[in-house]
Structures are given as structure tokens and as C-alpha cells.
C-alpha positions as CSV (number, residue, x, y, z in Angstrom):
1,X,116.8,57.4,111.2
2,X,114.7,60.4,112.1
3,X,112.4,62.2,110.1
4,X,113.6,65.4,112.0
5,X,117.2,67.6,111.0
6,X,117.7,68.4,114.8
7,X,117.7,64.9,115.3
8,X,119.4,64.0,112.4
9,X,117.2,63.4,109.5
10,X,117.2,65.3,106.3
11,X,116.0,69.4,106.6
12,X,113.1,70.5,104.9
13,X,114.1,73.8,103.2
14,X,117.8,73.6,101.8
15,X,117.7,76.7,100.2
16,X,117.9,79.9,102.9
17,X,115.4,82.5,102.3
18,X,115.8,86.2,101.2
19,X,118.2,88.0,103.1
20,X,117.4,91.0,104.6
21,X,118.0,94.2,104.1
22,X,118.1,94.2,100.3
23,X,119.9,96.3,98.5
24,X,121.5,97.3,94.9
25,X,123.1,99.8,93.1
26,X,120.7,102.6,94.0
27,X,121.8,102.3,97.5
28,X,125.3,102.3,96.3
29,X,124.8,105.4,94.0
30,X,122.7,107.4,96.7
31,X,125.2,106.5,99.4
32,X,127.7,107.9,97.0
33,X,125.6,111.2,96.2
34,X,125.2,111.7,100.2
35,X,129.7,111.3,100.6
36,X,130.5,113.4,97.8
37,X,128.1,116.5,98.9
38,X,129.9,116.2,102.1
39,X,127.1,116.6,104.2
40,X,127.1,113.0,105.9
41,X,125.4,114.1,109.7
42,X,122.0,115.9,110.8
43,X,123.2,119.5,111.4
44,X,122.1,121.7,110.3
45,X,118.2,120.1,110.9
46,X,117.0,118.8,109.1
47,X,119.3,118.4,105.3
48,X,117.9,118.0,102.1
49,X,117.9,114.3,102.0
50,X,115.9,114.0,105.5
51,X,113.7,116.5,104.4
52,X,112.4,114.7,101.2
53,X,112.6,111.4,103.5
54,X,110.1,113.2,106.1
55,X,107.9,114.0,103.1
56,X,107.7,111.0,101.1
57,X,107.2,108.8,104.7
58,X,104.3,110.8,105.1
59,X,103.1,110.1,101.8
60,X,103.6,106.2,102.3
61,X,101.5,106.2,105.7
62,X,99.3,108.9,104.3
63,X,99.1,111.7,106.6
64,X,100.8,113.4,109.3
65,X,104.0,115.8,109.9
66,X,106.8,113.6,110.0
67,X,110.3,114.4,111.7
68,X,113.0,111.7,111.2
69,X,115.5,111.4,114.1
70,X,117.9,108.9,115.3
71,X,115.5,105.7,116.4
72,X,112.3,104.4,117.2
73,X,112.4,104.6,120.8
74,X,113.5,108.4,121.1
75,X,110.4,108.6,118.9
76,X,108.4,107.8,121.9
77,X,110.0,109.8,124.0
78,X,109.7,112.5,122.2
79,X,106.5,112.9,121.5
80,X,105.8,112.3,125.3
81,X,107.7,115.4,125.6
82,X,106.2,117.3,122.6
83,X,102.9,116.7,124.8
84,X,104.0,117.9,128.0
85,X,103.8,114.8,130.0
86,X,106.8,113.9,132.0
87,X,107.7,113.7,135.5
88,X,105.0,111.2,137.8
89,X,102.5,110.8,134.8
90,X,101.4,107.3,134.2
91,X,101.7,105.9,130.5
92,X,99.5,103.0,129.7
93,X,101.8,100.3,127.5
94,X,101.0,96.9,126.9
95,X,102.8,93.8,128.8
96,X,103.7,92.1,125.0
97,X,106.2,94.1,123.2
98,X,109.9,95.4,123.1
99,X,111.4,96.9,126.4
100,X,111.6,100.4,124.5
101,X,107.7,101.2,124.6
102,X,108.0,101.0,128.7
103,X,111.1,102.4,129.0
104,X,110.5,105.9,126.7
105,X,108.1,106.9,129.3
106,X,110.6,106.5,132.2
107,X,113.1,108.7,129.9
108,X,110.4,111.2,129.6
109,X,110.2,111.1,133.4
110,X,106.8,109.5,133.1
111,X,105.6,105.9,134.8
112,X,105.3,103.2,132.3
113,X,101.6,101.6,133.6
114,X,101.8,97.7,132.1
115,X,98.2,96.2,131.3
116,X,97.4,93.4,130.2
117,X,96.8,92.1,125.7
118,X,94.0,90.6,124.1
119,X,94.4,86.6,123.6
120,X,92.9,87.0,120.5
121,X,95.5,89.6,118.7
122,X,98.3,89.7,121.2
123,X,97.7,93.9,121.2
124,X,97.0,96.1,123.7
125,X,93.4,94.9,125.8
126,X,91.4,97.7,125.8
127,X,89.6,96.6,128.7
128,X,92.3,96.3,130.7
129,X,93.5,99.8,130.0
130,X,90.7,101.1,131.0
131,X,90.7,99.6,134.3
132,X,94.2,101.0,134.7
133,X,93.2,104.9,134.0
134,X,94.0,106.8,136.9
135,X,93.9,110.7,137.7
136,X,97.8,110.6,136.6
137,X,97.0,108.7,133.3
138,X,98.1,111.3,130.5
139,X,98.7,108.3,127.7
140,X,98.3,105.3,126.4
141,X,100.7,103.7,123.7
142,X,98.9,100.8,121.7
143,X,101.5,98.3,120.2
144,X,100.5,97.1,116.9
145,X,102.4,93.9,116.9
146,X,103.6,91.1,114.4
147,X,101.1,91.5,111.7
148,X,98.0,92.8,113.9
149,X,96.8,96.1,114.5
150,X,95.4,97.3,118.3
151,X,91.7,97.8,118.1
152,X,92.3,102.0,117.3
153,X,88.5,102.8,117.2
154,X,88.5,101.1,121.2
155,X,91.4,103.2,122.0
156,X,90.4,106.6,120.6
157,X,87.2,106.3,121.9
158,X,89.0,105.7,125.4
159,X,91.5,108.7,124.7
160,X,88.6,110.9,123.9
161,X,86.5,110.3,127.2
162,X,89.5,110.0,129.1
163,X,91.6,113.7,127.3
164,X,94.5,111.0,126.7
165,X,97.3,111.7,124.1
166,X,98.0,108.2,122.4
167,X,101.3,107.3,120.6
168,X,101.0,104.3,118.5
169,X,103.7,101.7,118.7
170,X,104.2,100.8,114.4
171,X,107.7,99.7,114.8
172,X,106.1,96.6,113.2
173,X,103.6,98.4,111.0
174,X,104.6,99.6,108.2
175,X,102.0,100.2,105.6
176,X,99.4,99.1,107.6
177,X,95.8,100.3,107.5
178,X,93.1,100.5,109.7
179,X,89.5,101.3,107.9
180,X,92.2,102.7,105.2
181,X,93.8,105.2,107.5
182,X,98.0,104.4,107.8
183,X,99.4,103.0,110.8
184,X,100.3,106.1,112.7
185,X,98.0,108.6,111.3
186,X,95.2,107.6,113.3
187,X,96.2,109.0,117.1
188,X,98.2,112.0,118.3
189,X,101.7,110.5,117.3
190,X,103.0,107.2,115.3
191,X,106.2,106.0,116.4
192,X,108.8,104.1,113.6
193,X,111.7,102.1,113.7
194,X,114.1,102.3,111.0
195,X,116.5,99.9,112.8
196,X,118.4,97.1,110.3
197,X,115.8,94.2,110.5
198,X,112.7,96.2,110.3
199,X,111.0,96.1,107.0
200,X,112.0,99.8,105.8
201,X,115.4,100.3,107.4
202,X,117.9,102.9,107.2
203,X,120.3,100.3,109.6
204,X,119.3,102.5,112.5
205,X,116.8,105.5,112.8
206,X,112.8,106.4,113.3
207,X,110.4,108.4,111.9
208,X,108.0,110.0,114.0
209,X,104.6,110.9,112.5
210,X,102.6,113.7,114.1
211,X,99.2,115.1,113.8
212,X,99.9,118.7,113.9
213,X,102.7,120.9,112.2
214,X,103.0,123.0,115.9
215,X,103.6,119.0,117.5
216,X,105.9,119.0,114.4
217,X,107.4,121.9,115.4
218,X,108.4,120.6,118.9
219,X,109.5,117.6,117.9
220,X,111.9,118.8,115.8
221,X,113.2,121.3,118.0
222,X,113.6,118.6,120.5
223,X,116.1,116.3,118.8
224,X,117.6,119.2,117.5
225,X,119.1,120.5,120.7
226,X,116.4,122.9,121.4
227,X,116.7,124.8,118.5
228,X,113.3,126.5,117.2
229,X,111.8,125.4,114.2
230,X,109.2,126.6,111.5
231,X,105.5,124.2,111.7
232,X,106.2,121.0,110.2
233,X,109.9,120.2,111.4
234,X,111.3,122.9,108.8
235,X,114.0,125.2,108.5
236,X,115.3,127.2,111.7
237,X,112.7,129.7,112.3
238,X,113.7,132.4,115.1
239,X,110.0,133.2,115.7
240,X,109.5,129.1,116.1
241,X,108.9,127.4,119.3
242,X,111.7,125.8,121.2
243,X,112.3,123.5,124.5
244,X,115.1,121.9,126.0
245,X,116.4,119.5,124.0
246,X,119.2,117.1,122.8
247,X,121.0,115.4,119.4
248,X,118.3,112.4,118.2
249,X,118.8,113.9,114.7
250,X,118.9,111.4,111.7
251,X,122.2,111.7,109.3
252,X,121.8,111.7,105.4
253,X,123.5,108.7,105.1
254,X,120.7,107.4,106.9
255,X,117.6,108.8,105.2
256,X,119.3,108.5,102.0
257,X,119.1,104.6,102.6
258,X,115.2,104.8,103.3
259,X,114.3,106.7,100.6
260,X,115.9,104.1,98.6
261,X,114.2,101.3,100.8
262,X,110.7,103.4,100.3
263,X,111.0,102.9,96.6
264,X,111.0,98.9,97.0
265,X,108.8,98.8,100.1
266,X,105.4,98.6,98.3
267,X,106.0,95.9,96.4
268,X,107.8,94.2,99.2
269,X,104.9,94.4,101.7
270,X,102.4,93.8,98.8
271,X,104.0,90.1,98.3
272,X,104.2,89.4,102.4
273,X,100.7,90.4,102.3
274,X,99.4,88.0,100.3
275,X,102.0,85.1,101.0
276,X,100.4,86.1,105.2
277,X,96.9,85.2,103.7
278,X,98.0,81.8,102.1
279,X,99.6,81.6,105.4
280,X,96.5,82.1,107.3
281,X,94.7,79.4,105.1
282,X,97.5,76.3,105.8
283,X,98.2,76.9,109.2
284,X,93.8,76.8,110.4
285,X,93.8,73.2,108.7
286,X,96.5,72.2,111.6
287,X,95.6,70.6,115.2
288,X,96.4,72.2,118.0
289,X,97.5,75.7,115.5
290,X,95.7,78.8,116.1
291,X,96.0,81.5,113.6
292,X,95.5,85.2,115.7
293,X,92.2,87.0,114.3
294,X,92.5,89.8,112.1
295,X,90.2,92.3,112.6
296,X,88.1,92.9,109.0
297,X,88.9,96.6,110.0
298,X,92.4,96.1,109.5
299,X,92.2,97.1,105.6
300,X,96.2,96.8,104.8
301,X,98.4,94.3,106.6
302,X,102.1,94.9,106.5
303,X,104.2,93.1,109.5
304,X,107.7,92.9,111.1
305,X,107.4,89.3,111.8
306,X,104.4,86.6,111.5
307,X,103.0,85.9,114.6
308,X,101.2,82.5,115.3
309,X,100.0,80.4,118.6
310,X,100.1,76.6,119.5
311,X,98.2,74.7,122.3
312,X,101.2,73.1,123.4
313,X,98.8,70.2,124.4
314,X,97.3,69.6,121.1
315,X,99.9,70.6,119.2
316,X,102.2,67.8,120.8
317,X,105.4,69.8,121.8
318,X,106.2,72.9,123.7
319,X,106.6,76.0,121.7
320,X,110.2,77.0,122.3
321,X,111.1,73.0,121.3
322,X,109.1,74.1,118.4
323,X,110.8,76.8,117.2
324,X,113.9,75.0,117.9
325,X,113.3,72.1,116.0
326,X,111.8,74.8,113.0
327,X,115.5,76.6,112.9
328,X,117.0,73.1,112.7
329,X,114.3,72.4,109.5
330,X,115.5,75.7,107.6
331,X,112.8,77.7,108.9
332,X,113.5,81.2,111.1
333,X,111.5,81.7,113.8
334,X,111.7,82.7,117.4
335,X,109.8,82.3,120.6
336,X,109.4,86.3,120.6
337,X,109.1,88.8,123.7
338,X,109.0,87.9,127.2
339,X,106.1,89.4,129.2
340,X,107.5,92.8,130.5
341,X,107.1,92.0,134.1
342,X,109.3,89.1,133.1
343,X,111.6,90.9,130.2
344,X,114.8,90.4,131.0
345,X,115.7,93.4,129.1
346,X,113.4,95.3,131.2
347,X,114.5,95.0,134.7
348,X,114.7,99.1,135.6
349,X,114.2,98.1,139.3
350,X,118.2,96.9,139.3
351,X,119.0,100.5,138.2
352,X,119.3,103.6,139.6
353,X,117.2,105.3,137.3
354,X,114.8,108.1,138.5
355,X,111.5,107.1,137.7
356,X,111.5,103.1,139.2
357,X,113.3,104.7,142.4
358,X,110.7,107.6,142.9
359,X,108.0,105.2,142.3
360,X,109.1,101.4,143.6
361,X,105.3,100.7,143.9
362,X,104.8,100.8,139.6
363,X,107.7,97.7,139.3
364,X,106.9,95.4,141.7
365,X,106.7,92.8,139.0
366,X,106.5,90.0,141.0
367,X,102.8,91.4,141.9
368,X,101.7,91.9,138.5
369,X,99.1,89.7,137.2
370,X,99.4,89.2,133.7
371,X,97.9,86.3,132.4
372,X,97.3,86.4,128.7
373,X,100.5,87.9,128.1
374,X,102.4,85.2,129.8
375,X,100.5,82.5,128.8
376,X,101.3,84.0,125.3
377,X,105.0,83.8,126.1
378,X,105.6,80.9,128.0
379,X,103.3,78.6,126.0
380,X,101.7,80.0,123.1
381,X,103.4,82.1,120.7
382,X,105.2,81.4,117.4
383,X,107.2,84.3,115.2
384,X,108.0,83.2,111.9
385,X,110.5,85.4,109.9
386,X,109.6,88.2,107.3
387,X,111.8,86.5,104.7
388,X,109.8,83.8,104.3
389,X,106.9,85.5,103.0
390,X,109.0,87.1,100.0
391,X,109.8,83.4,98.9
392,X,106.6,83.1,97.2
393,X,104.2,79.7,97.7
394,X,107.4,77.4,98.1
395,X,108.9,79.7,101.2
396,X,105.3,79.3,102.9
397,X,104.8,75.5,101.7
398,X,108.2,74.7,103.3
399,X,107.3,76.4,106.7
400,X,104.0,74.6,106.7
401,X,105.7,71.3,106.6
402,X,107.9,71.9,109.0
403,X,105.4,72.7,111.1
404,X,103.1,69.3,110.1
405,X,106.5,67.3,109.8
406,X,106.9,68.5,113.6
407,X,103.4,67.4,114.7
408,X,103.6,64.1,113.5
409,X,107.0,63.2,115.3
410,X,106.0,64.7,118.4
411,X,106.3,62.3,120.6
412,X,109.5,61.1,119.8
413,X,110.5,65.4,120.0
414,X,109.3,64.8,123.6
415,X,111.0,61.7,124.6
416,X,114.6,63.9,123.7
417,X,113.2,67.2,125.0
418,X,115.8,67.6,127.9
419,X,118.4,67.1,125.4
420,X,117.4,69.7,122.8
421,X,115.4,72.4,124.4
422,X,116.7,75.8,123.6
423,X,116.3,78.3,126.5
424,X,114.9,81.7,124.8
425,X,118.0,84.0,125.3
């Protein structure tokens, strides 16, 4: 009999991990609070309950103006907007993460310019965003991805010479730190996802953090049809400033459930933290297991999903087998993202959308040379979930050796490869 669940043998975790989201009474009760005013939606802009959600988010990243609205992708666009950039501007975004960070831009009117990551971190290369600046470039959106932060000293430093607005990506970040500053904090704009498996979730919804009350301002007048508002994303001001806008406003049904999700998060991202580091430790011991660097300047770690890479070669099996055969063993993972010039969620070229058909010559993916990010995806990369770093020293110890249990029955893995290989969806 095999020593492997998918072919037949015993799992090695029995027990499933945490769910996610948690929740209790208080998001009962608060729910409750929330029906019974009778003020379920986001008009007027913003309601009491998004207005203390706004502040205390703020506090949590520690800094910035922050205006909820409806999720982390009209976040981008937004503050793309708020900044004047739209129609033929270029947008540096990085090949390795969620279609939403290329496809904001094109929202905004603006082309989304796809560079190549850094092998070492899977974020943004700084190099090769600085080989794609061109008199169009008018931003750059660093991703900070899994539980790694983009280099943000590089990247200001290249705003700065270059007068570039950036927008960090911390869909994934969370209560992250770089030299102490929060995720978000540290460029023009940080973008957030609130969406139901992201580690403070309101089931859908983002935050977006600015540096400015007047960028506030906009933003908030922006979601909110155009209506002006006072610095900060305040009350209707009739002296405020105003632009076109449209409804991205977060309900207080929604913000009620993150305030109730900011009062656990600490604690929560505390425990993945240090579950991340006994992690790190067990995984550098394994052949053919390569743990990504973290940069000492990334002072607080708080991730969406653990991210890991294999050498396929001395590792012994392929990684989507791998995470096929770690599902089977009890243990969630996934493959993660395509590259985006392979993305099969990102294929604006079929549409008739305005930007790709004003501008053919930005997605001619075929073209695009992109090879750390594809090597990444094809071959590489390994995203374990969230919930098994709130299962203490036995979730981690149980992922471990599934991941050693896998190694040493490679070969027979290989031999039935054809027959189990899961095709990433």
C-alpha cells in the first residue's frame, strides 16, 4: 500500500484546519445593531459605522486618510483617478499577481505596463521597472505579495526621480511593516481588500489609504457619485471638491463586520507571524525547498497566503503534482497566479474594452518576455493556506511532513503522474 492519501495510503492531517472567516456573537450583535438602526447601505457617505471603520483602519496600518468603498480593485482605480491619470498613461504593475492590479488602470483609462518580479521575493523587480519608464509613465503599483513586501525604499526612490504617484498593492498585507511604517502608508495610496478570504474581511469591500486629506477628499467624492466632500472623506461639504464619479460606497453591514474583524486581527496575525517563522526554519532543512528571502527591512509580516518555491528537479516532482498530492494529505495549498501575460483571467485583448483596442501594441502577450514570473508559475511556486498558520506547531508540523512524506515517494508520484496531475483551473 502507499504511503501517499492520493494514492491510497493513510492522510497526514485528519483534523481540517481553522476555518475562515471567524466569527461569534459580536458579529451577530453588531450585525444586529446595523439592521435595527435601519441604515443597512452607504448613502448618505459615509455612515457612522464606516466612518469609525475608516478611522480605526487607519490606526491599524498607522497613518493615512482612509475612505472605505465597495472593493479592492475600485481602490486602485480610484486613486488612479484621484491623481489625474487616465486616458493613454502607462501604469507599471508587476507580471505576478491578481488580474485586478492590471485591469484598474484600464478602468481608469490608463495602460497597464507588465514588468517583470524579483526571483528572490516574487514582488515587483525594481530593475525592470525602471527599464520600462517611459514619457507616459505616470505610476507604478508595487504588489506586496504572499507574505513579502516590494522593496518600497527602491521604489520611492524611483517615483521620486521619476514624479511617479505609486499605489501599493496590500490586498495581502495587512499589518505589515516596512522599517516600521504600515503597509500602505509608505507611497501616495495603499490599496485593501476586504473580500471573504482575505485576512480582515467584511465578505466584500476595500479600504483605501491615502496620504493626504485633499486625496481623501477626492476619493470620497468619487465613489460617492461625485458628491463633494470635506478633507479626510467627511461629511458633504458644499465648499469641498468634487469630480465625476459613481456608487463604490461601502454599506454598514459591511464595515460593521470589519470593525469586528479588526478587534481579532492583531492577535490573529501575531500567531501566523510566528507560526511563518517556524515555517521558514523546517522548510530550509528540505532538498530541493527554497524558502523566498525576507528582506530584514520588512519589520512586521502579516500575509494572505504563505508562499514557497520548489526546484522541481531536486525536489523530485512538479509543483502543481505537489500541491495536488498536499490537498490529498489534508493540507490547502494552491499553485497560485498565472503570469499575467498568461492569466487566463486576464485576457482584455478578447474584449472590446477601450484601452487594449486603442493600444493593441501594450497586449501583445505572446511578445512579452517574462521569465522569472513564469518560471515562478509554471515550475516554482507553492501557496500554503492562512489557516494553517493559526493551528499552532502541529498545523505547521503536519504541512512539513507532507511535504518530506512527498519527497521521499517521489518517484513512485512520477511513475502515476499522467494519472493524477491536476491542471491549475
Amino acid at each position: 500500500m502507499s504511503e501517499l492519501a492520493i494514492l491510497g495510503g493513510p492522510k497526514t492531517r485528519t483534523e481540517p484546519y481553522p476555518a475562515w472567516p471567524v466569527w461569534d456573537q459580536r458579529d451577530i450583535d453588531a450585525v444586529t445593531e446595523v439592521i435595527k438602526s435601519g441604515r443597512w447601505g452607504g448613502y448618505p457617505y459615509p455612515g457612522p459605522k464606516t466612518t469609525e471603520l475608516a478611522k480605526k483602519f487607519a490606526e491599524l496600518q498607522g497613518g493615512g486618510y482612509a475612505v472605505p468603498m465597495a472593493n479592492g480593485t475600485v481602490t486602485m482605480e480610484v486613486a488612479l483617478r484621484a491623481s489625474n491619470i487616465g486616458w493613454g498613461d502607462e501604469v507599471i504593475v508587476p507580471a505576478y499577481t491578481f488580474q485586478a492590479t492590471a485591469s484598474a488602470p484600464m478602468s481608469a483609462g490608463a495602460i497597464p505596463v507588465i514588468v517583470d518580479i524579483d526571483p528572490n521575493t516574487y514582488c515587483l523587480d525594481v530593475k525592470a521597472a525602471t527599464r520600462a519608464i517611459t514619457p507616459k509613465t505616470k505610476a507604478i503599483i508595487p504588489v506586496h505579495l504572499g507574505s513579502n513586501m516590494a522593496d518600497m525604499d527602491a521604489i520611492m526612490g524611483l517615483a521620486e526621480k521619476h514624479n511617479l504617484v505609486v499605489i501599493e498593492d496590500c490586498a495581502h498585507a495587512h499589518g505589515a511593516k516596512w522599517r516600521g511604517m504600515g503597509a500602505g502608508t509608505i507611497g501616495h495610496f495603499g490599496s485593501f481588500s476586504l473580500q471573504s478570504s482575505k485576512t480582515l474581511t467584511s465578505g466584500e469591500g476595500g479600504i483605501l489609504l491615502c496620504r493626504t486629506p485633499e486625496l481623501a477628499a477626492l476619493a470620497a467624492s468619487i465613489i460617492d457619485c461625485g458628491r463633494p466632500h470635506a478633507l479626510g472623506g467627511g461629511a458633504d461639504d458644499p465648499n469641498g471638491l468634487s469630480m465625476q464619479g459613481g456608487n463604490f460606497r461601502l454599506s454598514e453591514l459591511q464595515a460593521t463586520l470589519a470593525l469586528v474583524g479588526i478587534e481579532r486581527f492583531p492577535a490573529q496575525a501575531k500567531q501566523r507571524e510566528e507560526m511563518a517563522s517556524y515555517m521558514d526554519e523546517a522548510l530550509s532543512e528540505i532538498p530541493g525547498v527554497r524558502v523566498l528571502r525576507r528582506d530584514e527591512r520588512h519589520t512586521t509580516r502579516s500575509f494572505y497566503r504563505y508562499i514557497f518555491a520548489i526546484d522541481p528537479q531536486k525536489f523530485g516532482v512538479e509543483h502543481d503534482v505537489m500541491c495536488a498530492v498536499l490537498g490529498a494529505e489534508g493540507v490547502p495549498c494552491w499553485v497560485g497566479y498565472e503570469a499575467m501575460h498568461n492569466y487566463e483571467l486576464f485576457q482584455p485583448q478578447k474584449s472590446k474594452l477601450a484601452v487594449p483596442n486603442a493600444f493593441p501594441e501594450n497586449f501583445d502577450f505572446k511578445n512579452m518576455h517574462l521569465p522569472e514570473a513564469t518560471r515562478a508559475c509554471e515550475r516554482e511556486s507553492i501557496w500554503l493556506d492562512e489557516s494553517i498558520f493559526r493551528a499552532g506547531t502541529k498545523g505547521v508540523d503536519d504541512a512539513v511532513a507532507a511535504i518530506k512524506k512527498i519527497q521521499k515517494n517521489a518517484q513512485e508520484l512520477n511513475n502515476a503522474t499522467e494519472t493524477f496531475r491536476i491542471k491549475r483551473k
